[in-house]
C-alpha positions as a Markdown table, in Angstrom:
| # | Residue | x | y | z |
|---|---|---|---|---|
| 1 | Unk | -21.6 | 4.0 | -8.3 |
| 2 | Unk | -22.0 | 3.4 | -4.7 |
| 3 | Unk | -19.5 | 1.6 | -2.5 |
| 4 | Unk | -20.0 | -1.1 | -0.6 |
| 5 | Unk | -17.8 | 0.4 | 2.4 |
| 6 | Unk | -18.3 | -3.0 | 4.3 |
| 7 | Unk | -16.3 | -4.7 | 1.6 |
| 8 | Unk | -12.8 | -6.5 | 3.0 |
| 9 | Unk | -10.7 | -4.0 | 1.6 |
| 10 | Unk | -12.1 | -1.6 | 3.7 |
| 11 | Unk | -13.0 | -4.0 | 7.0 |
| 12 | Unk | -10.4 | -7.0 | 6.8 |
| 13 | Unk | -7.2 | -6.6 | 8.2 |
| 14 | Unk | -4.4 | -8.4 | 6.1 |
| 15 | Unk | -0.9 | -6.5 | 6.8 |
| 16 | Unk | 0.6 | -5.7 | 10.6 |
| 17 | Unk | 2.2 | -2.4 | 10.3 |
| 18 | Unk | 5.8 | -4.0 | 9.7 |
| 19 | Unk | 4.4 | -5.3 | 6.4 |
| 20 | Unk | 2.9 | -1.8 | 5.5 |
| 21 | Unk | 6.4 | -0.1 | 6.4 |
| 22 | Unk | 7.9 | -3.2 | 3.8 |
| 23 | Unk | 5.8 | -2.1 | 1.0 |
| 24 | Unk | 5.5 | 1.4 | 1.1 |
| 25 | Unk | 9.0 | 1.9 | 1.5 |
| 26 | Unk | 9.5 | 3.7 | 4.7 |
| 27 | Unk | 11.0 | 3.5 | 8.2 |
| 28 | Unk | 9.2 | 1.4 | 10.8 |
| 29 | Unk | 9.7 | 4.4 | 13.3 |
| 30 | Unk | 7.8 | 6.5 | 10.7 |
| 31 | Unk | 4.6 | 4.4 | 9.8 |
| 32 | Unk | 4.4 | 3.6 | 13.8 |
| 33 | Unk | 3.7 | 7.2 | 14.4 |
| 34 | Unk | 1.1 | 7.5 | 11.6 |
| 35 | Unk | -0.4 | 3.7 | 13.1 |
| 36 | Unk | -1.5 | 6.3 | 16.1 |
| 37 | Unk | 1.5 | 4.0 | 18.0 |
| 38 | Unk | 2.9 | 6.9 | 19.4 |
| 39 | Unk | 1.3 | 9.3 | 22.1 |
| 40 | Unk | 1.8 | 12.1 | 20.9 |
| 41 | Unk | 0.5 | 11.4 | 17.3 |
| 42 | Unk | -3.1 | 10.9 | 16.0 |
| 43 | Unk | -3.9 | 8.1 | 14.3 |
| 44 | Unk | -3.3 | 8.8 | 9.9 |
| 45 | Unk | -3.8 | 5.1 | 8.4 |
| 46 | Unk | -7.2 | 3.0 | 8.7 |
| 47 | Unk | -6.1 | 0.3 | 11.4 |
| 48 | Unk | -7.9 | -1.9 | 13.8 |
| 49 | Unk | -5.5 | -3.2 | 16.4 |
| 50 | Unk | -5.8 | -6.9 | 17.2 |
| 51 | Unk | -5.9 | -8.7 | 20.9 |
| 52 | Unk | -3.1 | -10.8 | 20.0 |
| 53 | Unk | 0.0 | -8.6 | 19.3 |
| 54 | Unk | 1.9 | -10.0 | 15.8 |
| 55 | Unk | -1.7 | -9.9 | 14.5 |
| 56 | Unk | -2.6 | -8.2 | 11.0 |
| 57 | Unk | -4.7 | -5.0 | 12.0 |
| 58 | Unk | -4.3 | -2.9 | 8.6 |
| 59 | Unk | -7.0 | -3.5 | 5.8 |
| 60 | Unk | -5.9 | -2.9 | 2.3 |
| 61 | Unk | -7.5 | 0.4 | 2.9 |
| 62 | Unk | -5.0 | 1.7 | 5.2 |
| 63 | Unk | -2.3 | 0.3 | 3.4 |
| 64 | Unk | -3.3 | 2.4 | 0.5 |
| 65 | Unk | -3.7 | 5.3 | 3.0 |
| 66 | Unk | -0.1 | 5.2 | 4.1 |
| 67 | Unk | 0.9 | 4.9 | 0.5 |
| 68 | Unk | -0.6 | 8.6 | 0.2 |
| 69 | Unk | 1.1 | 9.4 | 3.3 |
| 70 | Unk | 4.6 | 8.3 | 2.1 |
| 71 | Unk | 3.5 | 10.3 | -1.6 |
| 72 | Unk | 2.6 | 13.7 | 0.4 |
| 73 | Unk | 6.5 | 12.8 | 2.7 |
| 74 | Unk | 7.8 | 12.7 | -1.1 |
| 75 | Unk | 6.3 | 16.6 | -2.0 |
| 76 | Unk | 6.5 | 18.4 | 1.7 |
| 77 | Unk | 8.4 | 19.2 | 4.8 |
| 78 | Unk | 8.1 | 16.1 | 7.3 |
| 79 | Unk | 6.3 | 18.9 | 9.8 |
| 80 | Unk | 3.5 | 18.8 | 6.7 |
| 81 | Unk | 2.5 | 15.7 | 6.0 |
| 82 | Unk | 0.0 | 15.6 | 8.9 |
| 83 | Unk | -1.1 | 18.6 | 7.9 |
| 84 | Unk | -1.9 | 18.3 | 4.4 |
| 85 | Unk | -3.7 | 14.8 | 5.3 |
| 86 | Unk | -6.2 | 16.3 | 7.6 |
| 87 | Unk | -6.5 | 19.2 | 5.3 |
| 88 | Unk | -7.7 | 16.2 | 2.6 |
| 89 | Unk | -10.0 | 14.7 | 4.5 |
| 90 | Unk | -11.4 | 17.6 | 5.9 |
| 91 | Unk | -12.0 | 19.5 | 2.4 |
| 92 | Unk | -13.8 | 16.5 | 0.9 |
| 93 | Unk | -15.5 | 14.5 | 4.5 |
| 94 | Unk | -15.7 | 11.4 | 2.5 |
| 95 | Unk | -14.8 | 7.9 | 4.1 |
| 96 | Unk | -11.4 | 7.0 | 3.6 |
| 97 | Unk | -10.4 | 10.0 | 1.1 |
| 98 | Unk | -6.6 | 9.3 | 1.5 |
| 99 | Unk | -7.1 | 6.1 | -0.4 |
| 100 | Unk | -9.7 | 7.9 | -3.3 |
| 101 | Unk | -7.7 | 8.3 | -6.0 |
| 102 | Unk | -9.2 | 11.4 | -7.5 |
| 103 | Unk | -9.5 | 13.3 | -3.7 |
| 104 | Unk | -6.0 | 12.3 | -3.1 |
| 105 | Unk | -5.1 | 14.2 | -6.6 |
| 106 | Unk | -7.5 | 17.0 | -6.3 |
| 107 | Unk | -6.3 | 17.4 | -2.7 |
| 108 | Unk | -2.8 | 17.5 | -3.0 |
| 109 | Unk | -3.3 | 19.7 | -5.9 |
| 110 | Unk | -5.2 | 22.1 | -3.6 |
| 111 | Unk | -3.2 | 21.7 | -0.8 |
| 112 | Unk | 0.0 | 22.7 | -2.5 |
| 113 | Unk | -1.9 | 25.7 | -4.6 |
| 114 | Unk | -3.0 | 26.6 | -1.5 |
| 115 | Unk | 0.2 | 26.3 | 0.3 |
| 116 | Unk | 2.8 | 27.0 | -2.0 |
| 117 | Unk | 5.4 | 27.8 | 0.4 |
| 118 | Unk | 5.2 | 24.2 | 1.9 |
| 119 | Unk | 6.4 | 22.2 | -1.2 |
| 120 | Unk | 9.9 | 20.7 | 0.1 |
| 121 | Unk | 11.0 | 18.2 | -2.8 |
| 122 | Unk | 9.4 | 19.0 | -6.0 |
| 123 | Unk | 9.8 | 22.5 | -5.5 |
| 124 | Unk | 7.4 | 24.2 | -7.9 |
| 125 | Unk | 8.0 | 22.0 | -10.9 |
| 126 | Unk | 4.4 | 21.3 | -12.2 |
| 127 | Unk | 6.3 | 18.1 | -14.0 |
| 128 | Unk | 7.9 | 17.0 | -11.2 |
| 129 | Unk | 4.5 | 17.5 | -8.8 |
| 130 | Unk | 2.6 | 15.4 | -11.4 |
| 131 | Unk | 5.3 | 12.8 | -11.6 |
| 132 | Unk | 4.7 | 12.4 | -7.9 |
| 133 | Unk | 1.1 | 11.9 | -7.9 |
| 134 | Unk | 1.1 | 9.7 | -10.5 |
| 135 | Unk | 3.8 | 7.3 | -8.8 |
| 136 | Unk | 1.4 | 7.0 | -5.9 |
| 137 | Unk | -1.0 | 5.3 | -8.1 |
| 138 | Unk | 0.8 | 2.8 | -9.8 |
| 139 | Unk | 1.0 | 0.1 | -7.4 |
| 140 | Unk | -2.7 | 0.6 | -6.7 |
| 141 | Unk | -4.9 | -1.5 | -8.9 |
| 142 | Unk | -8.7 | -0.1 | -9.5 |
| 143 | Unk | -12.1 | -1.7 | -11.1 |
| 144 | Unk | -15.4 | 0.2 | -10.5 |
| 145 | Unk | -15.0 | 3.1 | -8.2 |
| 146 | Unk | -11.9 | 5.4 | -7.2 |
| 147 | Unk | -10.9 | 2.9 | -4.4 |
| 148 | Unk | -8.2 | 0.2 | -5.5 |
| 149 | Unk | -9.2 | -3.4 | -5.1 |
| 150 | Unk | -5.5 | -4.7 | -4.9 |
| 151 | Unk | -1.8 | -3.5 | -4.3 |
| 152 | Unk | 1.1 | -4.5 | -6.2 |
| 153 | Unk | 4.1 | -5.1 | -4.9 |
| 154 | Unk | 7.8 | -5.2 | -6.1 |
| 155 | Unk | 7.3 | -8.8 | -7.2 |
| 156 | Unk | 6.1 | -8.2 | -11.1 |
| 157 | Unk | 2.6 | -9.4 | -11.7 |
| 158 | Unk | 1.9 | -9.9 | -7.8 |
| 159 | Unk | -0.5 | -8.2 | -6.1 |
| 160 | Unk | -1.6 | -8.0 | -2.5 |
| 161 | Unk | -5.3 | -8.3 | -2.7 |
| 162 | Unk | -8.0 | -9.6 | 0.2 |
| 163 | Unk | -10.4 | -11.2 | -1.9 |
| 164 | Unk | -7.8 | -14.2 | -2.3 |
| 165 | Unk | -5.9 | -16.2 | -0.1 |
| 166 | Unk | -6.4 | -14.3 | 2.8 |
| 167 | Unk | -5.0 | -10.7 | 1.2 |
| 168 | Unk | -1.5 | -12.2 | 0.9 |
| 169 | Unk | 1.0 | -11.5 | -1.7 |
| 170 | Unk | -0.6 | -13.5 | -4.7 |
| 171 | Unk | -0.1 | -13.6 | -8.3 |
| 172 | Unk | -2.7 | -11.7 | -10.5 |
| 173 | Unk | -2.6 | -13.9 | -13.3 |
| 174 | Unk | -3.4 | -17.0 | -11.8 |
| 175 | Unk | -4.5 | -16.5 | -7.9 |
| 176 | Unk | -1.1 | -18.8 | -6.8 |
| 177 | Unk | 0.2 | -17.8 | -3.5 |
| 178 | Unk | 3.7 | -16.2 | -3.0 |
| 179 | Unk | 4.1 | -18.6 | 0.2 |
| 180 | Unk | 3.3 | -22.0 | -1.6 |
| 181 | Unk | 5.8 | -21.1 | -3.8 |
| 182 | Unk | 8.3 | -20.2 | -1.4 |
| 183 | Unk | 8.1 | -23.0 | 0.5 |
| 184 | Unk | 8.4 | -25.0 | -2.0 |
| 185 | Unk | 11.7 | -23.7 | -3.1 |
| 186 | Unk | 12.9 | -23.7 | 0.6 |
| 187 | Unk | 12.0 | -27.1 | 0.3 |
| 188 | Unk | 14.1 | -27.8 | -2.3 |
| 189 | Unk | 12.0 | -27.9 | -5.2 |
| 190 | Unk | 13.9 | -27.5 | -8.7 |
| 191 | Unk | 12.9 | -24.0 | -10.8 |
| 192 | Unk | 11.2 | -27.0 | -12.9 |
| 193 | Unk | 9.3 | -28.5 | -10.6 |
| 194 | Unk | 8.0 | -25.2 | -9.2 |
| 195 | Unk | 7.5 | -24.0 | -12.8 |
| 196 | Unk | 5.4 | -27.4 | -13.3 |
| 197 | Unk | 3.4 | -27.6 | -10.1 |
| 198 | Unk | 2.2 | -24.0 | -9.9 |
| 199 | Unk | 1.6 | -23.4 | -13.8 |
| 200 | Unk | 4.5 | -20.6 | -13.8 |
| 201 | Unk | 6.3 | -19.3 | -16.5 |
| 202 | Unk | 10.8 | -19.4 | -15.7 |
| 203 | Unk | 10.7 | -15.3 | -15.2 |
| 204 | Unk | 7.9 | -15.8 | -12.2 |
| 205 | Unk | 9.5 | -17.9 | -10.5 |
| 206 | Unk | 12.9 | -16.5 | -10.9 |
| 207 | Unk | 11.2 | -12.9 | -9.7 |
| 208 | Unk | 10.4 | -14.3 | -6.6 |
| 209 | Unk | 13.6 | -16.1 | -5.9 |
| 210 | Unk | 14.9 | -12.9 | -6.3 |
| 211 | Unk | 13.2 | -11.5 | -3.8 |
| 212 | Unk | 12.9 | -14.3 | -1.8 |
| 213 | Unk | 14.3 | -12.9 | 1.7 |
| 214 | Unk | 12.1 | -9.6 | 1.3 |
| 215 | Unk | 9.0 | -11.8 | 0.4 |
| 216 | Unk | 9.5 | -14.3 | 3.2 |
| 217 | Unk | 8.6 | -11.6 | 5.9 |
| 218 | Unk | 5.3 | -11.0 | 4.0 |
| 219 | Unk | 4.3 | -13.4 | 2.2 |
């Protein structure tokens, strides 16, 4: 099937690159360097910086790529990382292969058969390598090709997607935004009320209370 690499997951920015540290998990400092926000390091994520600073510049797309980035920081040596990127894009020249999910799988595969001496956490557990992999897809959320249409996020059942309001954090069942319901708790809204005027079930609502200061930064 041919992709439609004009699509907003691949063009629209929805995160700044505090958000993508947020979700992927990993130090600010870190996902700065692989924004291309530090001199001395090349670009490693899909990002179009904005005129107005605060502004998101990271498409789902390059959220997805720094994803892999903080998968390959889970299997090698910090000095590697770079390395084993480039080496993926490289073997397959296709646009945006970090976020492919079957070149990220059959490149780190290669990569690390290739490399063997390089593997830092996983050692050379086959189990343990495969475990890896197959965490770094299961936040991703796929439809008709290998590139994901929407991230999940800690929040169960929401997803970060950029064909609805705007790419931010949104529940999958029912399109309702993470920031209406926030504010409407902030406001003072019961669990009822919320419950009633959104059409969520007790558990979704008490998920993102629960997460309610992460979310806010986000949302």
């Amino acid at each position: 099937m041919d992709v439609d690499y004009a699509e907003p997951r691949f063009v629209t920015p929805i995160c700044t690159v505090q958000d993508v540290a947020d979700l992927v998990g990993m130090p600010l400092d870190t996902v700065k360097a692989w924004a291309g926000q530090r001199s001395s390091r090349r670009q490693m994520f899909t990002r179009k910086p904005q005129d107005h600073r605060g502004w998101p510049s990271v498409p789902l797309v390059g959220l997805v790529e720094a994803n892999t980035l903080r998968t390959l920081r889970e299997m090698l040596a910090p000095s590697e990382v770079e390395a084993a990127a480039l080496w993926i894009r490289q073997r397959f020249d296709a646009p945006f292969a970090l976020a492919n999910k079957r070149l990220v799988t059959d490149g780190a595969y290669a990569y690390v058969k290739e490399n063997p001496n390089d593997l830092y956490r996983v050692k050379t557990k086959q189990h343990a390598f495969v475990e890896v992999l197959e965490g770094h897809l299961k936040p991703l959320i796929f439809e008709d090709d290998d590139y994901p249409v929407a991230f999940e996020v800690r929040i169960p059942g929401v997803a970060i997607d950029p064909r609805f309001n705007a790419g931010r954090m949104t529940f999958i069942r029912n399109r309702v935004p993470i920031f209406a319901v926030l504010g409407s708790l902030a406001g003072g809204d019961s669990v009822d009320e919320v419950m009633q005027q959104y059409g969520l079930t007790l558990q979704e609502v008490a998920a993102v209370d629960e997460h309610r200061e992460w979310a806010a930064t986000a949302a």
